[in-house]
NUDODREN-164553 format. One record per residue (C-alpha): residue number from 1; x, y, z. Coordinates in Angstrom, 1 decimal, decimal comma, m for minus. Layout:
N
+--------+--------+--------+--------+
! tortor !      u !      v !      w !
+--------+--------+--------+--------+
!    NUM !      X !      Y !      Z !
...
+--------+--------+--------+--------+
//
This chain:
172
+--------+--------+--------+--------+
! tortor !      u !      v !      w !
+--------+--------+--------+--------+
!      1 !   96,8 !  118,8 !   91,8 !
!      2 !   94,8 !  116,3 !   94,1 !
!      3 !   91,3 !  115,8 !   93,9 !
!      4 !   89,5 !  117,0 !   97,2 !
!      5 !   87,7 !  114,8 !   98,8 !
!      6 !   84,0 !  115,0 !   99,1 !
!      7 !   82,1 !  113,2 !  102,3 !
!      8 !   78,8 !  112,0 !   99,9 !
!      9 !   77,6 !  108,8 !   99,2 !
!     10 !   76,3 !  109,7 !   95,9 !
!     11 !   74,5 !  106,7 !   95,1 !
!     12 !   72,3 !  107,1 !   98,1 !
!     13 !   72,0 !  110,6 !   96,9 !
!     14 !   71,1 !  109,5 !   93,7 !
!     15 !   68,7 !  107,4 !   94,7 !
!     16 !   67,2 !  109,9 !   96,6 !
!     17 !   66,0 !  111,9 !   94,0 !
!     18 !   64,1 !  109,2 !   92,3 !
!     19 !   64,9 !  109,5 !   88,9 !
!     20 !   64,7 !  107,2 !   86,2 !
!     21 !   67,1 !  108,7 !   83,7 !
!     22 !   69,7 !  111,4 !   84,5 !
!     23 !   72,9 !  112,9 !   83,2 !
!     24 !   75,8 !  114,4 !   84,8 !
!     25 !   74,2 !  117,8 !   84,6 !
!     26 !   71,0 !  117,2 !   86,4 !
!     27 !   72,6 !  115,7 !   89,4 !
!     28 !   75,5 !  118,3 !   89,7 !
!     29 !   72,4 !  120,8 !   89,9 !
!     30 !   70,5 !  118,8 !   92,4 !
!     31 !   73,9 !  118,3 !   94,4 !
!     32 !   74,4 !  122,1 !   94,3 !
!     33 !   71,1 !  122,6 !   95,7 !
!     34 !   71,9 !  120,3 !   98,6 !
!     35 !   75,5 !  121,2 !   98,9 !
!     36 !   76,3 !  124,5 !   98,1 !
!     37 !   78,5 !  125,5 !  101,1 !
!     38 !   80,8 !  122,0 !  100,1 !
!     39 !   81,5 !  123,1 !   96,6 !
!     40 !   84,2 !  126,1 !   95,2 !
!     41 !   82,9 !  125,9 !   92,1 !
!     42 !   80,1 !  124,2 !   90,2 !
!     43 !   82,9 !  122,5 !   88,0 !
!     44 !   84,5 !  120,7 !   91,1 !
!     45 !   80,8 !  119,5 !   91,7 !
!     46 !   80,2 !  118,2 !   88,3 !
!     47 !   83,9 !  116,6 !   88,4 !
!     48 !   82,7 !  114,8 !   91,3 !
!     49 !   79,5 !  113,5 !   90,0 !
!     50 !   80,7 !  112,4 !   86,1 !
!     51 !   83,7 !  110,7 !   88,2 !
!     52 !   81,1 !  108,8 !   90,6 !
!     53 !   78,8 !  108,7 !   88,1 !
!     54 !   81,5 !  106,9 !   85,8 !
!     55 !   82,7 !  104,6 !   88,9 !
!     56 !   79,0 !  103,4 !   89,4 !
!     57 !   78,7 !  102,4 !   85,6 !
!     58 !   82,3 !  100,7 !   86,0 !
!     59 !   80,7 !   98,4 !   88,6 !
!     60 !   77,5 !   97,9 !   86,9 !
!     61 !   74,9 !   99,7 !   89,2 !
!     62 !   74,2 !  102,0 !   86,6 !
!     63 !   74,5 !  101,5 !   82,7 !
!     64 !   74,8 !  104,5 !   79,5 !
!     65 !   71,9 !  104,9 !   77,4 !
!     66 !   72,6 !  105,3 !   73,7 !
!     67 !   71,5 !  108,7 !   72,0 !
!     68 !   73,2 !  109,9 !   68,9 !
!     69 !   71,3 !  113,0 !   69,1 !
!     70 !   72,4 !  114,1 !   72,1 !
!     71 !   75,9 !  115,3 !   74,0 !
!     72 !   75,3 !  114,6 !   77,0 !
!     73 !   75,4 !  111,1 !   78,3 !
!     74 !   72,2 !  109,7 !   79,9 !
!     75 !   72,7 !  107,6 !   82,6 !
!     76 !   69,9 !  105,1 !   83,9 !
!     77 !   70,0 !  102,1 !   86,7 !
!     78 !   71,2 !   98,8 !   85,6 !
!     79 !   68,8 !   97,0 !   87,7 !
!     80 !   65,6 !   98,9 !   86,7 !
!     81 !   63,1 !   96,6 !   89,3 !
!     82 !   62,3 !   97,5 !   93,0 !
!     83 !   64,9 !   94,4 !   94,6 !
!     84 !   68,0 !   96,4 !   95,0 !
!     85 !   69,3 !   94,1 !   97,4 !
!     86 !   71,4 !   92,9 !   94,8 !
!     87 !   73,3 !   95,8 !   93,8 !
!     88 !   75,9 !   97,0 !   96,0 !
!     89 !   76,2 !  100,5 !   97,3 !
!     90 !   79,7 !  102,4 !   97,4 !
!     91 !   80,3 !  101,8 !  101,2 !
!     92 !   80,0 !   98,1 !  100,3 !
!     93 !   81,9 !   98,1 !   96,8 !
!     94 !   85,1 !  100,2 !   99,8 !
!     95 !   84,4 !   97,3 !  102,5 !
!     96 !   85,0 !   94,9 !   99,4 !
!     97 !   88,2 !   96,7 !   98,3 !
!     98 !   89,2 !   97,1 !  102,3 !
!     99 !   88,8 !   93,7 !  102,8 !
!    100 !   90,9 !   92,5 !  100,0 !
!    101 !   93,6 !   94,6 !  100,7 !
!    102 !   93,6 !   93,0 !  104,5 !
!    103 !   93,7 !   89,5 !  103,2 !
!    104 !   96,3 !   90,4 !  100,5 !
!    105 !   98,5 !   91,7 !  103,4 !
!    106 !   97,8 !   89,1 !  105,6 !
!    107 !   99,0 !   86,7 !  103,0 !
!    108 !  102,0 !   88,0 !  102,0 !
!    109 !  102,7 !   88,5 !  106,2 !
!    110 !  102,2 !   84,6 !  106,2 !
!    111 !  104,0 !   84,1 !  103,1 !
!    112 !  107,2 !   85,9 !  104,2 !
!    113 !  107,0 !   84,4 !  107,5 !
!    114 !  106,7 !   81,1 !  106,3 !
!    115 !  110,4 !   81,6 !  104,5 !
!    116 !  111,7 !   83,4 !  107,4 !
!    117 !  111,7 !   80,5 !  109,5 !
!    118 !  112,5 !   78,0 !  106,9 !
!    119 !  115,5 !   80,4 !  106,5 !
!    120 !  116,4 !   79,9 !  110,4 !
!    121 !  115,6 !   76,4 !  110,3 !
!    122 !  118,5 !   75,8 !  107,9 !
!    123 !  120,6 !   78,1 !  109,5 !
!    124 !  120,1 !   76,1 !  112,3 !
!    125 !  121,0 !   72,7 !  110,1 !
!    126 !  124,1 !   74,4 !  109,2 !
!    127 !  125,1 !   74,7 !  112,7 !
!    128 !  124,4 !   71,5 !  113,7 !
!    129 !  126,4 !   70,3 !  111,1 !
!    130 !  129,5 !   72,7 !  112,1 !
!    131 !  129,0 !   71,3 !  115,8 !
!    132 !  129,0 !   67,5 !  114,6 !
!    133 !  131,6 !   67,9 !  111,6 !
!    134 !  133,8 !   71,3 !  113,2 !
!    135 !  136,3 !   70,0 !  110,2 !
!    136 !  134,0 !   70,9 !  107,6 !
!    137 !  133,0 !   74,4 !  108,4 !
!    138 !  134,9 !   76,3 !  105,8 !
!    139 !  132,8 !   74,1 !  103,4 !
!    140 !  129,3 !   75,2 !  105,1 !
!    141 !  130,0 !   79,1 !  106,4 !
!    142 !  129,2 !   80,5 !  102,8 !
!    143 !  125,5 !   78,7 !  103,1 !
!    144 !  125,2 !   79,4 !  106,8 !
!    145 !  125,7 !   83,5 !  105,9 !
!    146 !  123,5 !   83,5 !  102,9 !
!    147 !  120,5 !   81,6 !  104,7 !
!    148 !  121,2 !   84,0 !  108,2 !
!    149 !  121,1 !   86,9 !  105,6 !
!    150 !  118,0 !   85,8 !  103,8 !
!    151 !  116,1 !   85,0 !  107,1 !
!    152 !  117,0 !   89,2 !  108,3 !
!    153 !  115,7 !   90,3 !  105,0 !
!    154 !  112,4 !   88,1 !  105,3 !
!    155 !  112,2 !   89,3 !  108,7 !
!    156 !  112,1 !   92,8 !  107,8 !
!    157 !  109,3 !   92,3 !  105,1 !
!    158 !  107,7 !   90,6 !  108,1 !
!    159 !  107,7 !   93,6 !  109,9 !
!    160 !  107,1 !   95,8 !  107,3 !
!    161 !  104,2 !   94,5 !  106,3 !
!    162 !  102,8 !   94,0 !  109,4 !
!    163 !  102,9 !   98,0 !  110,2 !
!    164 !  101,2 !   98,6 !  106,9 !
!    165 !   98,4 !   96,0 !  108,2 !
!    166 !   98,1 !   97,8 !  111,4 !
!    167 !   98,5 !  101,5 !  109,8 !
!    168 !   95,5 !  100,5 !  107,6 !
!    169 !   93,6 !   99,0 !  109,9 !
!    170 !   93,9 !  101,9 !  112,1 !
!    171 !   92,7 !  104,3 !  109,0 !
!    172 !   89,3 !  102,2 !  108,4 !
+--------+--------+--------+--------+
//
């Protein structure tokens, strides 16, 4: 079943309610307060929080304190002074992520292009060589087709990856 998407920047939330420690429970209550009308149930709200919650800790803004007493886990902020310049909020951490997927297409767009026309180029040797040496093109046709085949299929990861670039840039 997919998970429904929620429209909250819950470290601004967070941060919001100015605590020092917290668990999963205590800002599923506050949320609820907040959000009511968003939420079906109170588990899809504490779903969302322990999986944000857990995401935040994954990139190091906030950190698990230790209790052996206790079930529930106690979260607190890495960073515990007032400079939070440092720490990266989730619409940065998505530009970050956005940004790499760009470049990563981009490259493999230049990548592919790059062997597409070396593909043409030495299509192109191969017939200049048929046009100089007509005698020998039995002996070059096998090469000529295999490099003209190569340069289509580079051509169409070309392409293909150029709609994904402009399907995702269109999304963000």
């Amino acid at each position: 079943m997919p998970k429904k998407q929620y429209d909250i920047d819950i470290l601004t939330f967070i941060r919001s309610l100015s605590l020092e420690t917290f668990t999963v429970t205590d800002i599923s209550r506050h949320l609820l307060e907040v959000h009511l009308k968003m939420f079906d149930k109170k588990k899809n709200a504490t779903q969302f929080v322990y999986r944000h919650l857990k995401l935040l800790e994954k990139k190091g803004i906030i950190k698990t304190l230790t209790t052996n007493s206790q079930k529930a886990i106690v979260f607190c902020w890495a960073v515990q002074s007032e400079d939070t310049s440092k720490v990266q909020t989730l619409p940065q951490l998505e530009n970050e992520i956005h940004d790499r997927i760009i470049s990563k297409l981009q490259e493999k767009i230049r990548l592919y292009r790059a062997e597409m026309l070396t593909n043409i180029g030495e299509t192109e040797a191969y017939s200049e060589w048929v046009t100089e040496m007509p005698e020998l093109a039995d002996d070059v046709k096998s090469n000529y087709q295999h490099t003209r085949e190569q340069a289509k299929v580079m051509l169409g990861k070309v392409k293909g990856f150029e709609r994904l670039l402009a399907q995702y840039e269109a999304r963000i």
